[in-house]
N, CA and C atoms as an extended XYZ file, in Angstrom:
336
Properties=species:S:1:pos:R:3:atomname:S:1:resname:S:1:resid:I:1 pbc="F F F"
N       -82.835       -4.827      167.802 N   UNK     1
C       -82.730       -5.621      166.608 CA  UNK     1
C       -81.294       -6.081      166.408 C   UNK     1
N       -80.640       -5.335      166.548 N   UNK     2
C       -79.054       -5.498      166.836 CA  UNK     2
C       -78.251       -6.114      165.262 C   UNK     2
N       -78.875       -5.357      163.701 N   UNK     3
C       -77.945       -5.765      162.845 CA  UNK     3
C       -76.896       -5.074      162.960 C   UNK     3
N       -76.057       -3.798      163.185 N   UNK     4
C       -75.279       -3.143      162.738 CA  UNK     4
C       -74.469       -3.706      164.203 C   UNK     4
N       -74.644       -4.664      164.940 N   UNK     5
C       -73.671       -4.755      166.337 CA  UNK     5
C       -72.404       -4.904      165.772 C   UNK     5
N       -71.604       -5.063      166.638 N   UNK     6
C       -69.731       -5.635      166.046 CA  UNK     6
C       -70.092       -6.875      166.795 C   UNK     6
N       -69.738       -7.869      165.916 N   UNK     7
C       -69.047       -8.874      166.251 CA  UNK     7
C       -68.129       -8.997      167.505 C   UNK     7
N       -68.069      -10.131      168.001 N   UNK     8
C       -67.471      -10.115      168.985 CA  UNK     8
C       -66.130      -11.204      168.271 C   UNK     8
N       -65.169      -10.997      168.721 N   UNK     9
C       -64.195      -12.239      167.979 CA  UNK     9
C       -64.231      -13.508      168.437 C   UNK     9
N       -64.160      -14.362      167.655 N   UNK    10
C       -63.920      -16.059      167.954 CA  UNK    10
C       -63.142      -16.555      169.094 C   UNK    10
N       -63.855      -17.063      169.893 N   UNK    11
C       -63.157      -17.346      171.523 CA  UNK    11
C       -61.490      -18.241      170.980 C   UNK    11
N       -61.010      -18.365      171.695 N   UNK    12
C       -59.634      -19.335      171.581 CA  UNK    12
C       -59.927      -20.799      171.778 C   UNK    12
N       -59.352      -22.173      172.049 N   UNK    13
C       -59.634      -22.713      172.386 CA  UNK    13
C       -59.660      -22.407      174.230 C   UNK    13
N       -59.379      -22.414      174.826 N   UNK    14
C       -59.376      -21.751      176.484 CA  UNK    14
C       -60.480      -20.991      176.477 C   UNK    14
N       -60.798      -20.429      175.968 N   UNK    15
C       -62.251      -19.249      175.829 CA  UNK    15
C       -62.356      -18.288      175.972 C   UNK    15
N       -60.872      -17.804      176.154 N   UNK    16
C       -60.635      -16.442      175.538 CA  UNK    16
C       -60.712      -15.563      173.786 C   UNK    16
N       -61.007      -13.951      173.711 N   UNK    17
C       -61.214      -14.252      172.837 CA  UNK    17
C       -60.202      -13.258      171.914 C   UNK    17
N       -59.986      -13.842      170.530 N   UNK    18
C       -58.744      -13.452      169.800 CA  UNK    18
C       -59.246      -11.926      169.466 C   UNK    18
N       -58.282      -11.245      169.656 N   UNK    19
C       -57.663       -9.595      169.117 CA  UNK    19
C       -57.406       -9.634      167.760 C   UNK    19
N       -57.556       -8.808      166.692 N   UNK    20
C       -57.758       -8.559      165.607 CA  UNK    20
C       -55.514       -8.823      165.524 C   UNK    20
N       -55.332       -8.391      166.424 N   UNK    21
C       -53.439       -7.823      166.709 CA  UNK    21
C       -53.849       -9.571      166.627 C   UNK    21
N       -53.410      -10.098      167.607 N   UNK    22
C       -53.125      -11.933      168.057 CA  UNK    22
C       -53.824      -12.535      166.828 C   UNK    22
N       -54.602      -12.126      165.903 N   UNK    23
C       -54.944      -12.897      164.810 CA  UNK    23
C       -53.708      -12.900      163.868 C   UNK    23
N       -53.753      -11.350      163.344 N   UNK    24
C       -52.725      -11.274      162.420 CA  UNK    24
C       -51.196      -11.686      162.941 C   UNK    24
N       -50.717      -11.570      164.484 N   UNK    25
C       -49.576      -12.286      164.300 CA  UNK    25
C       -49.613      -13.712      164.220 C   UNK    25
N       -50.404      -14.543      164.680 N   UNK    26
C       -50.835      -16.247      164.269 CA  UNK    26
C       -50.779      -16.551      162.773 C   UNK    26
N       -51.264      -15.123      162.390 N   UNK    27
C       -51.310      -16.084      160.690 CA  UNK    27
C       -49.884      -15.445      160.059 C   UNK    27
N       -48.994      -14.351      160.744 N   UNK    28
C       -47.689      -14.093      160.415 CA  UNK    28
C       -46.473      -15.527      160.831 C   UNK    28
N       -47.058      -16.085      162.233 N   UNK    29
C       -46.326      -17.110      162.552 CA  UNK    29
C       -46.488      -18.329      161.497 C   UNK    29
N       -48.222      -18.259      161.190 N   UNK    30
C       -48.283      -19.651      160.223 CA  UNK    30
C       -47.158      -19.338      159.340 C   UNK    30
N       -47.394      -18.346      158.734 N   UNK    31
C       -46.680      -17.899      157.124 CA  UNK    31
C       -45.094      -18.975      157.355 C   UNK    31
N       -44.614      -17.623      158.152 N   UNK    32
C       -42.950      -18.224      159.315 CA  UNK    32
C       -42.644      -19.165      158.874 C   UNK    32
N       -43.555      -20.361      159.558 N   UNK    33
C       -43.387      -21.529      159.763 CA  UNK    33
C       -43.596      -22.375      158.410 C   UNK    33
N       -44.367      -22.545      157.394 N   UNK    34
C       -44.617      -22.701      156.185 CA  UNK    34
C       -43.277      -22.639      155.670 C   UNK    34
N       -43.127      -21.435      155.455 N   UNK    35
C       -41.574      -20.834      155.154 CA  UNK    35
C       -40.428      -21.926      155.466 C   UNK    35
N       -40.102      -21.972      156.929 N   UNK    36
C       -39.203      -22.175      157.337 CA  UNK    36
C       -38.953      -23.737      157.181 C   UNK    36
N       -39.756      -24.422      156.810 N   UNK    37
C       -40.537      -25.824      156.745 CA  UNK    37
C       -40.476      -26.557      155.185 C   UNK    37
N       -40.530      -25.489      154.047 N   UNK    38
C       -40.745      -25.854      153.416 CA  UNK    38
C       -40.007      -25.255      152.091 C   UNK    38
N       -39.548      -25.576      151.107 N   UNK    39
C       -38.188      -25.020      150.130 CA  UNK    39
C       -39.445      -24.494      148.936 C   UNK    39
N       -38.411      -23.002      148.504 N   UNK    40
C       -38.536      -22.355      147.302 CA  UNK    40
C       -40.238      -21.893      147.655 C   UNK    40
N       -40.683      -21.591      148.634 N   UNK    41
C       -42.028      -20.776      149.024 CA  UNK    41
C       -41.922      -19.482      148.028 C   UNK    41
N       -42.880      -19.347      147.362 N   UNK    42
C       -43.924      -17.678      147.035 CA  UNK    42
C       -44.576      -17.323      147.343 C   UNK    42
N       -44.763      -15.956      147.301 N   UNK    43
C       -46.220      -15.620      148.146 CA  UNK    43
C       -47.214      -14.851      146.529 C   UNK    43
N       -48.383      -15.295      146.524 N   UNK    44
C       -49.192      -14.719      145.632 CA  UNK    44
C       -50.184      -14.122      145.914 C   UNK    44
N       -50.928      -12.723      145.880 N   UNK    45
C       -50.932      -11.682      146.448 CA  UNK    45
C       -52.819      -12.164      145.478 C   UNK    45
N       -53.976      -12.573      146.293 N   UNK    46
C       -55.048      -12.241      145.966 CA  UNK    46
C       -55.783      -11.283      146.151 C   UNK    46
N       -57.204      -10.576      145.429 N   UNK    47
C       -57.335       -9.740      145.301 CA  UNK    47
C       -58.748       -9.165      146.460 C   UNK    47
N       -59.424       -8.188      146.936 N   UNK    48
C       -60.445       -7.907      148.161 CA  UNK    48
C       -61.168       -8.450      146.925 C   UNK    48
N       -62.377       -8.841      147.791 N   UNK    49
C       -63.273       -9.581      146.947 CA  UNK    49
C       -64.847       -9.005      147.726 C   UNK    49
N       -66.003       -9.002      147.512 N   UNK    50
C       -66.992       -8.844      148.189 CA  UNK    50
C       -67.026       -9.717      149.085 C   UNK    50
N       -66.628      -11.038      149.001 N   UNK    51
C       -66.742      -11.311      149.894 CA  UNK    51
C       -65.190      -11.646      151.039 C   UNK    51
N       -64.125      -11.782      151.030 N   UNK    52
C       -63.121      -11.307      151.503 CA  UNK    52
C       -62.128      -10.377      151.386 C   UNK    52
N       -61.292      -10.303      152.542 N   UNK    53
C       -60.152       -9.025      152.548 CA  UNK    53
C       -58.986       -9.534      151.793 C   UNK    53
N       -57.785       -9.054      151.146 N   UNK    54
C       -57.029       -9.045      150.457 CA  UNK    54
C       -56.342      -10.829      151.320 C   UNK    54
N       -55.932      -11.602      150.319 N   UNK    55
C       -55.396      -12.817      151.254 CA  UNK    55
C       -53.953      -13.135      150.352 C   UNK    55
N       -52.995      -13.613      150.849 N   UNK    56
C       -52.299      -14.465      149.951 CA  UNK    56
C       -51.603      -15.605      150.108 C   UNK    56
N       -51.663      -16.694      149.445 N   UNK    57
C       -51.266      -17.901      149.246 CA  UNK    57
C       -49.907      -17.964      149.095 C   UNK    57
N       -49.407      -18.700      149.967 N   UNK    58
C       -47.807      -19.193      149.695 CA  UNK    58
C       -47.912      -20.841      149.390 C   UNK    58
N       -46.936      -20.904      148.684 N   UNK    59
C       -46.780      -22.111      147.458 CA  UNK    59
C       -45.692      -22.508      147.555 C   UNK    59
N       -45.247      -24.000      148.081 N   UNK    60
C       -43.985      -24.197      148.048 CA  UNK    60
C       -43.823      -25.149      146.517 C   UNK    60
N       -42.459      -25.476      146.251 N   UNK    61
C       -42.346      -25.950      144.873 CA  UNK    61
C       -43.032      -27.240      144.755 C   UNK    61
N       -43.370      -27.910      145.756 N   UNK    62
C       -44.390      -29.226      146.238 CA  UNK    62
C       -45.353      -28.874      145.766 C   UNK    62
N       -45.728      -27.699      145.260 N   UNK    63
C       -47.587      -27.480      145.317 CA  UNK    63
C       -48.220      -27.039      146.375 C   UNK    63
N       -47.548      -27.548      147.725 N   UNK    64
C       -48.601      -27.524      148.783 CA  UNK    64
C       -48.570      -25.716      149.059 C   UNK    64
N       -49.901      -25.392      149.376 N   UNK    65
C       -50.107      -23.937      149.965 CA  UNK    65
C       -50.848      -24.551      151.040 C   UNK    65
N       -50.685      -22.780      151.251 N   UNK    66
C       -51.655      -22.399      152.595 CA  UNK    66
C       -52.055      -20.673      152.392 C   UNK    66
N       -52.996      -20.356      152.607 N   UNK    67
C       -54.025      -19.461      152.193 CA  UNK    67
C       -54.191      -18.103      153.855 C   UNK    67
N       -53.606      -17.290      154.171 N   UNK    68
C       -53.951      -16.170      155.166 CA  UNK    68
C       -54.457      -14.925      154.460 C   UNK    68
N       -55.399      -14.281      155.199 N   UNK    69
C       -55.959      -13.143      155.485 CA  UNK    69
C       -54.709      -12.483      155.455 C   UNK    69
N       -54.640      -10.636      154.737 N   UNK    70
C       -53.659       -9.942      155.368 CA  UNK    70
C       -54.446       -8.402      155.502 C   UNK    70
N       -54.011       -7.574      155.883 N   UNK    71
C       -54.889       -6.065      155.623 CA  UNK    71
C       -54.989       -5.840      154.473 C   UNK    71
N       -54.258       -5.800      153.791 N   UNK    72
C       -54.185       -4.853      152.741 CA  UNK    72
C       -52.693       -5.320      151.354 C   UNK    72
N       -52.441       -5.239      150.124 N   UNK    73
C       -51.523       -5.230      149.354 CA  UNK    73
C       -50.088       -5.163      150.455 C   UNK    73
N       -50.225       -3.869      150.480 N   UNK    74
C       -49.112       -3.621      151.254 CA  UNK    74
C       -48.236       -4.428      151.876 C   UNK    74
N       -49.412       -4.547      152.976 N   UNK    75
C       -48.958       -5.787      154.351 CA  UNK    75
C       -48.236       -7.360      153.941 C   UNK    75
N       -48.863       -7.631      152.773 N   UNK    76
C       -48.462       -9.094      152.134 CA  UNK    76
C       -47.388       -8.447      151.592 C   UNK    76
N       -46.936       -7.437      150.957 N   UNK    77
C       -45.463       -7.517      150.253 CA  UNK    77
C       -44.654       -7.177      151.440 C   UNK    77
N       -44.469       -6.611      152.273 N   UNK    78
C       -43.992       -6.300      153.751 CA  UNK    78
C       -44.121       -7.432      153.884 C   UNK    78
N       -44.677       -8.753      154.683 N   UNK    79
C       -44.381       -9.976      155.212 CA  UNK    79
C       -43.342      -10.474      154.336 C   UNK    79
N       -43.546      -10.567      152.936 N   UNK    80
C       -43.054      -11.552      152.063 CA  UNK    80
C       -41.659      -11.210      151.939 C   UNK    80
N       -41.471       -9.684      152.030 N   UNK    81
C       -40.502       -9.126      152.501 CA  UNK    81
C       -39.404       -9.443      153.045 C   UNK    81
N       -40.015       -9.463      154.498 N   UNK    82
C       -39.542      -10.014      155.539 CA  UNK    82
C       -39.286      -11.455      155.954 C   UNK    82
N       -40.197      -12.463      155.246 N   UNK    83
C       -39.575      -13.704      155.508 CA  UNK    83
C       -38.813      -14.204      153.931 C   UNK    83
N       -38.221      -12.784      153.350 N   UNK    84
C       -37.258      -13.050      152.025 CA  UNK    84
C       -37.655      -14.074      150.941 C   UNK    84
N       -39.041      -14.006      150.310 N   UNK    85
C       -39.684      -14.682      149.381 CA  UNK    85
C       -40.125      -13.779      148.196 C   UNK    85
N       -40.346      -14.308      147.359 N   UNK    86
C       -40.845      -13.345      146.041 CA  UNK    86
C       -42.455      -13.341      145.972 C   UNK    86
N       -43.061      -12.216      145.598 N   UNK    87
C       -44.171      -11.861      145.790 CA  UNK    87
C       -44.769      -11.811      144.638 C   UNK    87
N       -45.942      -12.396      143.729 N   UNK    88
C       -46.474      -12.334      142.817 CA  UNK    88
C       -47.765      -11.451      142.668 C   UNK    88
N       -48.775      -11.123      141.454 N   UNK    89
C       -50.111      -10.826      141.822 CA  UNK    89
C       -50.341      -11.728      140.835 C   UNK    89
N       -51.382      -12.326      141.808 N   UNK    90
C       -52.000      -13.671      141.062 CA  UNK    90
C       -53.184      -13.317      139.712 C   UNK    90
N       -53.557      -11.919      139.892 N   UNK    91
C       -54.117      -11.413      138.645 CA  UNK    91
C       -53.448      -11.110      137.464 C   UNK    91
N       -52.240      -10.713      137.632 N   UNK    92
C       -51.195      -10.876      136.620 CA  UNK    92
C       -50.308      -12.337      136.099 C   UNK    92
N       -49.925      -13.566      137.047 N   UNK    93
C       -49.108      -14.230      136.812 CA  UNK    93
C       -50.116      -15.496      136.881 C   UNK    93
N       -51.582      -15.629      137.496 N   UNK    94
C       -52.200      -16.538      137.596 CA  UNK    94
C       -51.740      -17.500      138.750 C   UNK    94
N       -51.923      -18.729      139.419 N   UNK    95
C       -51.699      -19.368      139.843 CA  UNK    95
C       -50.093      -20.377      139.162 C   UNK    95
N       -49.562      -21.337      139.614 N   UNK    96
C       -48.847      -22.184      139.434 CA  UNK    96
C       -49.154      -22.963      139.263 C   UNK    96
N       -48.746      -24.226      138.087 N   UNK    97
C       -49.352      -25.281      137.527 CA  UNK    97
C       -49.114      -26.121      139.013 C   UNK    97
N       -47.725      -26.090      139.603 N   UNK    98
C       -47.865      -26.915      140.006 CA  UNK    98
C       -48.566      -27.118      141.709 C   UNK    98
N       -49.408      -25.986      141.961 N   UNK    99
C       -50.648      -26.377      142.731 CA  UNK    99
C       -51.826      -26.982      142.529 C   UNK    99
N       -52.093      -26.412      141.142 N   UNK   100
C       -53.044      -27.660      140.542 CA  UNK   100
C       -52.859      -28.691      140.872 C   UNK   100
N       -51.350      -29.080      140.381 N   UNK   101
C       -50.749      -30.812      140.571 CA  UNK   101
C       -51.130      -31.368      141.909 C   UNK   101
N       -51.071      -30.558      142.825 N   UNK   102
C       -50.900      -30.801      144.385 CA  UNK   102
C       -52.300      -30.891      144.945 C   UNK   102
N       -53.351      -30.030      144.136 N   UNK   103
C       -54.706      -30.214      144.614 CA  UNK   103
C       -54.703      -31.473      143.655 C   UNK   103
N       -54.717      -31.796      142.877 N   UNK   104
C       -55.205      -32.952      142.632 CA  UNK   104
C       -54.893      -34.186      142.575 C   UNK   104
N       -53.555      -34.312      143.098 N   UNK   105
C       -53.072      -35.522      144.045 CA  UNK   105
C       -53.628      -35.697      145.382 C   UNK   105
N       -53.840      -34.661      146.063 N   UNK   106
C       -54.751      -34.633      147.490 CA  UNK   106
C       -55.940      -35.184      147.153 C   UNK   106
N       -56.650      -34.758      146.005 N   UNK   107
C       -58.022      -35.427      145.867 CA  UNK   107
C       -58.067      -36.385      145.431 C   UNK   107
N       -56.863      -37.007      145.265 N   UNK   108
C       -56.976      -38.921      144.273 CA  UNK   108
C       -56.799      -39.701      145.238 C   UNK   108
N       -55.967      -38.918      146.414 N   UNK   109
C       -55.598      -39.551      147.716 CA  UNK   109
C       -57.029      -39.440      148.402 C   UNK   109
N       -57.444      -38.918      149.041 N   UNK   110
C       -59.139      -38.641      149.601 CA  UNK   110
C       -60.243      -39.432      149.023 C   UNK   110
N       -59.738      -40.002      147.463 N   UNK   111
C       -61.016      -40.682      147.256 CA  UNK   111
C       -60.476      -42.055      147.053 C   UNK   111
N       -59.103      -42.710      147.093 N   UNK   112
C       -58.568      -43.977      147.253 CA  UNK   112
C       -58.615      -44.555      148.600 C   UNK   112
């Protein structure tokens, strides 16, 4: 019947297939690069959910984010840490107005 199997992970493009390790450093490099790319980044610390694992959103003063998977609390204040950004919990501080702003300039653009 095979419900309780493991998953096998998502091939690469080449068709190899990604390591739980090679995931999380890809989405440590995205972070990086976001970072390094883009002025006055935060990281805001979302919460496990039934249906996902702990994730958090970095926000540059543009609005624009980008959204990674991390293990655990921890791990996101350790990254954020490390690429020297301030760390929020978005259950306490809420989101930033000005991502709103940014989602909804993307969507005026998408439908013009």
């Amino acid at each position: 019947m095979g419900l309780f199997r493991r998953r096998r992970a998502a091939p690469t493009p080449d068709g190899a297939p990604v390591s739980g390790r090679q995931a999380r450093e890809a989405a440590v490099e995205h972070m990086a690069e976001f970072v390094r790319t883009r002025v006055g980044v935060e990281a805001y610390l979302e919460p496990v959910t039934n249906v996902t694992q702990a994730t958090v959103v970095l926000i540059a003063t543009t609005g624009e984010w980008t959204r990674r998977r991390v293990p655990d609390e921890r791990a996101a204040r350790a990254i954020a840490k490390d690429l020297g950004i301030p760390v929020y919990d978005v259950q306490l501080t809420g989101y930033p107005q000005r991502m709103r702003d940014w989602n909804s300039r993307q969507r005026a653009r998408r439908s013009s």
